[in-house]
C-alpha positions as a printed NumPy array, in Angstrom:
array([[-60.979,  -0.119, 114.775],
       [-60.258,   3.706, 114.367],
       [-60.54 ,   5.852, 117.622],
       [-62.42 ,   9.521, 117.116],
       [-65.761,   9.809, 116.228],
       [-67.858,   6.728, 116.914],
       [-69.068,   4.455, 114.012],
       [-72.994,   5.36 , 113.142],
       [-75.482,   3.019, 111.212],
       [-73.792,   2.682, 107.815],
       [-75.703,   3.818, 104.558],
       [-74.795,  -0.273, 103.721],
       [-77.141,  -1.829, 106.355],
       [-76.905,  -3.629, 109.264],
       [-73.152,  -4.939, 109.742],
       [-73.316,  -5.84 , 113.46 ],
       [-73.434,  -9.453, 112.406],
       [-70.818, -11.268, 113.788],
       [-70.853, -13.43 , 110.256],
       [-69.054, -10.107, 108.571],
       [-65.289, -10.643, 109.289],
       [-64.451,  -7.287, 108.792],
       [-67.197,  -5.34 , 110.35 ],
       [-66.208,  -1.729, 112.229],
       [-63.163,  -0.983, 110.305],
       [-63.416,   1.934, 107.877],
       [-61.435,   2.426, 105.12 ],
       [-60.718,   6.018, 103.009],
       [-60.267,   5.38 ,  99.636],
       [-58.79 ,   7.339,  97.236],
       [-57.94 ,   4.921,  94.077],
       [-59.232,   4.845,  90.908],
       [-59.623,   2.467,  87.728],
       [-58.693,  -1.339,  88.825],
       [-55.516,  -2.697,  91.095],
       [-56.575,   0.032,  94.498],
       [-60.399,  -0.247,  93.875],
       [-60.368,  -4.123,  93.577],
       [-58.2  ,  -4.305,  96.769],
       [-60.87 ,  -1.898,  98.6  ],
       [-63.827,  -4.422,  97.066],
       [-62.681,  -7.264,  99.196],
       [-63.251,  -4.982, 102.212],
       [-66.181,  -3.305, 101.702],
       [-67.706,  -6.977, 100.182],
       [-66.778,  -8.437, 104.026],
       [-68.203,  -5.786, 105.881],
       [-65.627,  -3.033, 106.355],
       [-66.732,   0.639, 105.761],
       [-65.308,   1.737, 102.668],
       [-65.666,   5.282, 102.084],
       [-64.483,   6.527,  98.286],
       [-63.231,  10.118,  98.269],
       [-63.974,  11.361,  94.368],
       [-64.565,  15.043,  93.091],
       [-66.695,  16.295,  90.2  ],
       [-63.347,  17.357,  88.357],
       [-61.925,  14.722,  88.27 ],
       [-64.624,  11.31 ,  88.174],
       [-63.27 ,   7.674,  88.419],
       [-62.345,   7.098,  84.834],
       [-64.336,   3.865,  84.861],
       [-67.812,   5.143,  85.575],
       [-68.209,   6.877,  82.205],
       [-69.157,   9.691,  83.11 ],
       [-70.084,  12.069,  80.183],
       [-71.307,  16.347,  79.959],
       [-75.03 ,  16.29 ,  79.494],
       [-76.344,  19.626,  77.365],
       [-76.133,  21.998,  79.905],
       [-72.32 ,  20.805,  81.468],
       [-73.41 ,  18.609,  84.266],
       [-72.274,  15.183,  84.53 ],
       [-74.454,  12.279,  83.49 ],
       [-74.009,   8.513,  83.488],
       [-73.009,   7.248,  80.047],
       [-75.305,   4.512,  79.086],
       [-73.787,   3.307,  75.654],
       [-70.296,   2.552,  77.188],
       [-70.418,  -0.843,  78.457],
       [-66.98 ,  -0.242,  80.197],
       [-68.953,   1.503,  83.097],
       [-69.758,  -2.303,  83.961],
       [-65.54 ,  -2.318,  85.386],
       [-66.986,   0.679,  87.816],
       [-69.968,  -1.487,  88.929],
       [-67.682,  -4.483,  89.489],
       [-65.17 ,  -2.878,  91.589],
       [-66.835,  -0.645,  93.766],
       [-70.364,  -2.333,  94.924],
       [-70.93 ,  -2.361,  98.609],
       [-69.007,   1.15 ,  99.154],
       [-69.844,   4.962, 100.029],
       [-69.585,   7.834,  98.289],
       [-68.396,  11.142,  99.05 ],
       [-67.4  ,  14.006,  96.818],
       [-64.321,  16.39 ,  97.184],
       [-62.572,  18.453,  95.673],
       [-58.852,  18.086,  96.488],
       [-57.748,  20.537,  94.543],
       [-59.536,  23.049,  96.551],
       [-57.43 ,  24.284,  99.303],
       [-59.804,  23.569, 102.326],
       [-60.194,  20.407, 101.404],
       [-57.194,  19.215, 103.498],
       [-58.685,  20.109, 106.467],
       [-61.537,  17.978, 105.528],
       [-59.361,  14.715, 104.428],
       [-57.213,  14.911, 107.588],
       [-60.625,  14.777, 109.88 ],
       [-61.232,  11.603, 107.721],
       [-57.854,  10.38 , 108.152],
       [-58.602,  10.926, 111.74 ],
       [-61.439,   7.72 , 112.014],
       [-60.051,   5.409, 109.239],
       [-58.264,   2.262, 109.76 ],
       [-57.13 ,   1.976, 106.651],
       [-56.227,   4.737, 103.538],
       [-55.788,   3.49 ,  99.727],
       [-54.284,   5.802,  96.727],
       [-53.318,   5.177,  93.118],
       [-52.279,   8.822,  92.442],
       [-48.729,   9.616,  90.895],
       [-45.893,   9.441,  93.29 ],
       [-45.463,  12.865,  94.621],
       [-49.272,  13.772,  93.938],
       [-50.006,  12.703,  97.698],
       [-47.277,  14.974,  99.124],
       [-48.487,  18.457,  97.352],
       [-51.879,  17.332,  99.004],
       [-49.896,  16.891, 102.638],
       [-51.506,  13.057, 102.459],
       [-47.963,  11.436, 102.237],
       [-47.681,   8.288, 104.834],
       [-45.193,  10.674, 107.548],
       [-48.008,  13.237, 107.356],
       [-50.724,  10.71 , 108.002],
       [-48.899,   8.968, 111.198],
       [-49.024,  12.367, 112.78 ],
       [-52.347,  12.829, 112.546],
       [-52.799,   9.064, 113.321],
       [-49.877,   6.922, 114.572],
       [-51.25 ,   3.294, 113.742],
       [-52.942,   4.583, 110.134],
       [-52.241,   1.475, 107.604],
       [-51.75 ,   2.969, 104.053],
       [-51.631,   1.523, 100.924],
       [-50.297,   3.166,  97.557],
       [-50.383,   1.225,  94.18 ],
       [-48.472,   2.274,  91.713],
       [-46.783,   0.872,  88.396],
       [-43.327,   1.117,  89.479],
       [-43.024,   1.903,  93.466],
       [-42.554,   5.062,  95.133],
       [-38.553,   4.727,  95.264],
       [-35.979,   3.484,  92.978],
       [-35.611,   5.731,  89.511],
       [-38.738,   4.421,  88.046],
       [-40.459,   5.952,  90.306],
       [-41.95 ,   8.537,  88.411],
       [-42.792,   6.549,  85.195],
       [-46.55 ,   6.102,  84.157],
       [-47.763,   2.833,  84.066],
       [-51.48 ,   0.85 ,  83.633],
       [-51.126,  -2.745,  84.147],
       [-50.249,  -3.554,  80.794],
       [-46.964,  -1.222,  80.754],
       [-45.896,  -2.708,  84.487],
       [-46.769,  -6.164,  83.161],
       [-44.228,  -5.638,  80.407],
       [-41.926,  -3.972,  82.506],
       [-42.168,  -6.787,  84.925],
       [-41.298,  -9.203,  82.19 ],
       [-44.204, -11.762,  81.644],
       [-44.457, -10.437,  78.228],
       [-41.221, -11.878,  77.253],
       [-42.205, -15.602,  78.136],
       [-46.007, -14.798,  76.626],
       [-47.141, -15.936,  72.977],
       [-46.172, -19.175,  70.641],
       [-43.093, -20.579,  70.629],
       [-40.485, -18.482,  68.53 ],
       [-43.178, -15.93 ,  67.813],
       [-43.643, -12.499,  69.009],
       [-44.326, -11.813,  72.57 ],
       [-47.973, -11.089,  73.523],
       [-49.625,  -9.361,  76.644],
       [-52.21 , -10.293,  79.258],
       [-53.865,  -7.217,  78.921],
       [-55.892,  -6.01 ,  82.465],
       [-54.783,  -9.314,  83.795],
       [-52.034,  -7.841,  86.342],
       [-54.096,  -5.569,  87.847],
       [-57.062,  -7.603,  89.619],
       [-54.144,  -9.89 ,  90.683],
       [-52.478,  -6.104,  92.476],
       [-55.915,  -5.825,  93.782],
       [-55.739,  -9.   ,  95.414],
       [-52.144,  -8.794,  96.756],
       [-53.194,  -5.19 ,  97.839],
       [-56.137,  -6.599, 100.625],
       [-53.963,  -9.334, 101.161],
       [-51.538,  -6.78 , 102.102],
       [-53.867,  -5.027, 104.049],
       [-55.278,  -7.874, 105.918],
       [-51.6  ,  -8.474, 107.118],
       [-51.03 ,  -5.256, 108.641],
       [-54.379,  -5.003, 110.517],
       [-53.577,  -8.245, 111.891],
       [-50.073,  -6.816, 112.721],
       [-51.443,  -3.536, 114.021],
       [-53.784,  -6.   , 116.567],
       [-50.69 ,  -7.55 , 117.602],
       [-48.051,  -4.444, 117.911],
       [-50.25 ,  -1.407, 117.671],
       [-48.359,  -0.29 , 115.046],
       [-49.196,   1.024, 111.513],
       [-47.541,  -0.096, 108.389],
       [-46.953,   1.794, 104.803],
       [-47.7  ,  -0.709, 101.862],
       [-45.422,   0.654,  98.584],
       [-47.359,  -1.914,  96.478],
       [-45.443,  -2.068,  92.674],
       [-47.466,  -3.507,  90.093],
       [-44.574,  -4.601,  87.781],
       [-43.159,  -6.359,  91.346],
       [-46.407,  -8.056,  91.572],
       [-45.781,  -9.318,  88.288],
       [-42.186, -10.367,  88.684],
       [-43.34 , -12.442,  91.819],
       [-45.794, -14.785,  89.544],
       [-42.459, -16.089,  87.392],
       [-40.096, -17.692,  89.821],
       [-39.296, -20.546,  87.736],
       [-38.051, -17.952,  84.619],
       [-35.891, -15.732,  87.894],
       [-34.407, -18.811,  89.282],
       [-33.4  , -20.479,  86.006],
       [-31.177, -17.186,  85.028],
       [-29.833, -16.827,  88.165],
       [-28.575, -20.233,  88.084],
       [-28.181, -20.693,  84.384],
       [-28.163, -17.745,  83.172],
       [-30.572, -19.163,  80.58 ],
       [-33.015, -16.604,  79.035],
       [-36.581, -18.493,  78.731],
       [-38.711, -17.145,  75.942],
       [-42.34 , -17.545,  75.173],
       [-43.602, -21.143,  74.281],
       [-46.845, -21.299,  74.084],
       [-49.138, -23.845,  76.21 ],
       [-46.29 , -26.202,  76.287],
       [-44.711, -27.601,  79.689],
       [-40.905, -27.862,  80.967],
       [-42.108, -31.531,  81.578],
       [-45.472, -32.486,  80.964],
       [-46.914, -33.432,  77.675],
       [-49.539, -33.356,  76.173],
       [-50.042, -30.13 ,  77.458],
       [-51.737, -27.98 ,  74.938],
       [-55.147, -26.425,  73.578],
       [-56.575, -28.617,  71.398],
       [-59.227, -27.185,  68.153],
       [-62.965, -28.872,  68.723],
       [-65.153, -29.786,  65.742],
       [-66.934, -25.877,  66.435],
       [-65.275, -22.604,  65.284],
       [-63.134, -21.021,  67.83 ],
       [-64.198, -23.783,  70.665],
       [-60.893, -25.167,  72.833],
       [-60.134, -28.243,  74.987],
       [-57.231, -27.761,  77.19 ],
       [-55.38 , -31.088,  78.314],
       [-52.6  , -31.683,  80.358],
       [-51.384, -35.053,  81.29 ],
       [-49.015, -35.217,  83.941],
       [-48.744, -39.038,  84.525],
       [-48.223, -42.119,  82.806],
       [-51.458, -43.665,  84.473],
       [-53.321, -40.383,  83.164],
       [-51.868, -40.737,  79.238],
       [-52.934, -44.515,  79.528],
       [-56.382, -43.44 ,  80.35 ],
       [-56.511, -40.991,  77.66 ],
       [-55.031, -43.949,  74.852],
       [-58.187, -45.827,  76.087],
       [-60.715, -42.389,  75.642],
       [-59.484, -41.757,  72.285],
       [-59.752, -45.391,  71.3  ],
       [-56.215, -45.745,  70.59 ],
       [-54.629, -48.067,  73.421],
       [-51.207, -48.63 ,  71.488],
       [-50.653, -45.239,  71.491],
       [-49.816, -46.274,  75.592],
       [-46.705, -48.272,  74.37 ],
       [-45.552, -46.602,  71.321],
       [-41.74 , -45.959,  71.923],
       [-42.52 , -42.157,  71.282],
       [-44.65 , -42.046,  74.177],
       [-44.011, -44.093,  76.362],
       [-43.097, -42.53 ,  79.446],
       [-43.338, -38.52 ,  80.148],
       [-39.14 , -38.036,  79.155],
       [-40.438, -39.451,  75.252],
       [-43.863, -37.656,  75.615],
       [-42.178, -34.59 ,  75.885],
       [-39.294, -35.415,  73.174],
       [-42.06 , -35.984,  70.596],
       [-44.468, -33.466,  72.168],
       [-45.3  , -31.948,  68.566],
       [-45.915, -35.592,  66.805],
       [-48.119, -35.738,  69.941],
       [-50.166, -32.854,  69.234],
       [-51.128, -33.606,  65.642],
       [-52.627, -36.983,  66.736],
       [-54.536, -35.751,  69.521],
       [-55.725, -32.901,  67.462],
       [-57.408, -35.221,  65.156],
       [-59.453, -36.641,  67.992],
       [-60.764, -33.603,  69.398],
       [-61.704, -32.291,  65.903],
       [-64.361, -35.251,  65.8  ],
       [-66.124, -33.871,  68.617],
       [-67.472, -30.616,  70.552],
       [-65.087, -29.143,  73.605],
       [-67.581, -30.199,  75.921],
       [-67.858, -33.724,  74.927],
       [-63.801, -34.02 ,  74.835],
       [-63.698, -32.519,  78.009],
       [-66.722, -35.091,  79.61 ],
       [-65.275, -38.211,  77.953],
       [-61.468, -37.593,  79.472],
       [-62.785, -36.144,  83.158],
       [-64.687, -39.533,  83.133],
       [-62.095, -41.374,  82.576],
       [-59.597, -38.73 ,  85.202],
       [-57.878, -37.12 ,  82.926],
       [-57.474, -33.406,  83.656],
       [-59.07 , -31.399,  80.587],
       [-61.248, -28.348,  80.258],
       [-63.301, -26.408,  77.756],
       [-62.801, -23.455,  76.957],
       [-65.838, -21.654,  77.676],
       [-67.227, -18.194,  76.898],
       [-68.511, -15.466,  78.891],
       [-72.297, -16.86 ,  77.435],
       [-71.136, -20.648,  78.57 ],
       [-69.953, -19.19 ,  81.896],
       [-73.32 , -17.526,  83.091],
       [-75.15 , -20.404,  82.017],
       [-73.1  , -23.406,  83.355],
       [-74.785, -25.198,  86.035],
       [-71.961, -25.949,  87.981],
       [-70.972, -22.359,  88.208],
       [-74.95 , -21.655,  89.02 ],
       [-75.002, -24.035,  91.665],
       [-71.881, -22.912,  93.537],
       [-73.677, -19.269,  93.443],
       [-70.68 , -18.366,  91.54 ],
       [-72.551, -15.059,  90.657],
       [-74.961, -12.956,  92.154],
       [-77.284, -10.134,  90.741],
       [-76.84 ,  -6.692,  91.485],
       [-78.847,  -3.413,  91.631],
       [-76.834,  -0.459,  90.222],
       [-78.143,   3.124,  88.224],
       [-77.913,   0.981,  85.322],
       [-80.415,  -1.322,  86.206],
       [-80.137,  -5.124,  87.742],
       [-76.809,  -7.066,  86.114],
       [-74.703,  -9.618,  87.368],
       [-71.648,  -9.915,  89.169],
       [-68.969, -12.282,  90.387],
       [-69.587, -13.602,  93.978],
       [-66.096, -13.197,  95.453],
       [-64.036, -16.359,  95.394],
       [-63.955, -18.208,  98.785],
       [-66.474, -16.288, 100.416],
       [-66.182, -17.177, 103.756],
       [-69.255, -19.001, 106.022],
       [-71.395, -21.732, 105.673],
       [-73.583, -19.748, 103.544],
       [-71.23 , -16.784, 102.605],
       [-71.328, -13.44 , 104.809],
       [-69.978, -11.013, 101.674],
       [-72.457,  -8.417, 100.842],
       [-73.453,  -7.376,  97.659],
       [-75.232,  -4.015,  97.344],
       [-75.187,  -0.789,  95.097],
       [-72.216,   0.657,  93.999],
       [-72.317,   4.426,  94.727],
       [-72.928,   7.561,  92.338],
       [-70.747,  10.286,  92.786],
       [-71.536,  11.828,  96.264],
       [-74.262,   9.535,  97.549],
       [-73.035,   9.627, 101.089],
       [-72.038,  12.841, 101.046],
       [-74.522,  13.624, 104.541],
       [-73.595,  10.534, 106.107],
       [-69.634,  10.845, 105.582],
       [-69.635,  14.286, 106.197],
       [-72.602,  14.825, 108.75 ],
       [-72.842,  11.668, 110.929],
       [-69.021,  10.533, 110.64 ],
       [-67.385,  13.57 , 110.7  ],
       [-69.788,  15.201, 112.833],
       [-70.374,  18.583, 111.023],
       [-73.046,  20.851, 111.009],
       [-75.445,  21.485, 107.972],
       [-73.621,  25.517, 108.426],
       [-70.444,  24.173, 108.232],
       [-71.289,  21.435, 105.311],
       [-73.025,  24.54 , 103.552],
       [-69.944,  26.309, 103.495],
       [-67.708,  23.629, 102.324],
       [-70.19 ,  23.691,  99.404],
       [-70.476,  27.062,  98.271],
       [-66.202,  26.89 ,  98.822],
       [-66.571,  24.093,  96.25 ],
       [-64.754,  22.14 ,  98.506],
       [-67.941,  19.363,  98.613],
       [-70.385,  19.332,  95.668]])
């Protein structure tokens, strides 16, 4: 836990429970859009004080923020892309400053000073010009852990390059090995960067159990397109070894078959299947009311499954046409075969299984009461993450400033009129 000022009640609540894994650690975060403030999320949802640093000039792109009549900023309520903001950054402070003003160092370093932990997303160099670079923060705090996501890494001659996670994805190469088979390559989209999020508190979790053990601080250069590169092994290995190039193929296996998407009887509703077992293609033969399927030479085993993989397909296409995704996906589970429906967002928040696993919990934010994803593997019998109000920009403003910093309402007055603190 950070030395200097001592921790007061939190704006969050009570977090003296010992149920909150990460209770009296306080992290300063300085991230915006998705792979920094989803790492910070796990934290703040498991108890650890998460302070956002964010200034009037220049908002978190994902809250929406919009100039009302008279130039002050309001909350957009059109733009349903504010919903990322809500999702990333509930259970977390709020303070605003302006970094571009030059007294604000003074005021980051004191932060520095009783954090644990400091996150940033900004360009590489960006942190340097605001004397925030790692070397600057181990002065002013030996064991600080920091944390800096970027596209490309803060060495090697990418360094510099611009990236969101669809640019590092493709630079990372998933891209290549992504769409139908001998078709154009497609992306994933936002994909890569809640998976950088994750790999970021992962990351983090590490070092604070490595700072318990050594006292010492670590620097986390986390690379998005490195992130990427990790989750395709099998494509690395095979063109290190055999210099083979894989391309995209679809939802097709190296080995397994069927293993594919199949069309229901409803307009754009899936059933994904994938057999791995002669015992499991038996029991799908008997399912689909076609036991000789089991000892047709062309399918006999896995080797001839796969050999005849798209003779395969057509035939178990014409069985899950006759019948909803949801049906397909009962019958075969019944009998153990591994399939799934493709659901929609509307199929999601509705599912009872989902419901009764709590997979989602409602949420108070400025836009009213929504709903949320409870965090996957929430820890305890009954869960200990907490899920409370994302921020508006400055809401903690007294408490960060005032009761963590210790300040004076003369010397937070004149931070203000510096427009150092709005």
């Amino acid at each position: 836990m950070a030395d200097g000022a001592p921790h007061q009640a939190s704006p969050m609540g009570d977090t003296t429970e010992d149920s909150i894994p990460l209770r009296g650690f306080r992290v300063v975060d300085f991230s915006k859009r998705y792979p920094g403030p989803f790492a910070t999320l796990w934290l703040a949802a498991y108890g650890a004080e998460v302070i956002q640093v964010e200034s009037q000039m220049q908002p978190e792109p994902q809250r929406r923020l919009v100039r009302d009549a008279d130039g002050s900023l309001v909350q957009s309520k059109r733009d349903v892309r504010v919903g990322f903001f809500i999702a990333q950054n509930y259970s977390k402070l709020n303070c605003s400053v302006n970094l571009q003003q030059t007294g604000s160092r003074d005021l980051v370093r004191r932060l520095v000073q009783v954090a644990d932990v400091v996150v940033d997303s900004f360009s590489t160099g960006v942190l340097s010009r605001f004397g925030l670079d790692y070397a600057t923060l181990r002065r002013m705090r030996p064991d600080i852990i920091a944390l800096s996501v970027s596209g490309f890494g803060r060495t090697g001659p990418a360094r510099d390059y611009r990236a969101f996670g669809q640019v590092a994805s493709s630079f990372g190469g998933v891209d290549s090995l992504t769409g139908h088979k001998g078709g154009e390559p497609k992306t994933l989209g936002s994909a890569l960067d809640g998976i950088c999020g994750d790999a970021g508190a992962f990351a983090i979790l590490a070092a604070l159990y490595h700072r318990a053990r050594t006292g010492e601080g670590q620097y986390i250069d986390l690379a998005m397109s490195e992130v990427q590169l990790s989750m395709m092994p099998q494509a690395v290995l095979d063109y290190s070894m055999n210099r083979r190039r894989q391309g995209p193929r679809g939802n097709e296996d190296d080995i397994k078959a069927p293993h594919n998407c199949y069309p229901s009887q409803e307009k754009n509703r899936w059933i994904a299947i994938a057999v791995s077992t002669d015992e499991e293609w038996q029991a799908m033969c008997r399912v689909m009311d076609r036991p000789g399927l089991a000892t047709d030479p062309r399918f006999a085993d896995r080797y001839r499954r796969w050999q005849n993989r798209e003779e395969l397909d057509i035939l178990i296409q014409g069985w899950t046409r006759q019948r909803s995704h949801q049906e397909a996906m009962e019958a075969l589970q019944r009998a153990g075969v591994p399939a799934g429906a493709t659901y929609n967002v509307a199929e999601l928040a509705s599912h009872p299984h989902l419901n009764e696993r709590g997979a989602f919990v409602q949420i108070d934010s400025y836009l009213g009461r929504g709903m949320v994803h409870r965090l996957p593997g929430d820890v305890g019998e009954r869960g200990s993450a907490r899920y409370t109000a994302p921020p508006t920009l400055g809401q903690h403003n007294e408490y960060v400033f005032h009761d963590v910093l210790g300040m004076d309402d003369r010397d937070i007055q004149d931070l203000v009129e510096k427009k150092v603190i709005f």
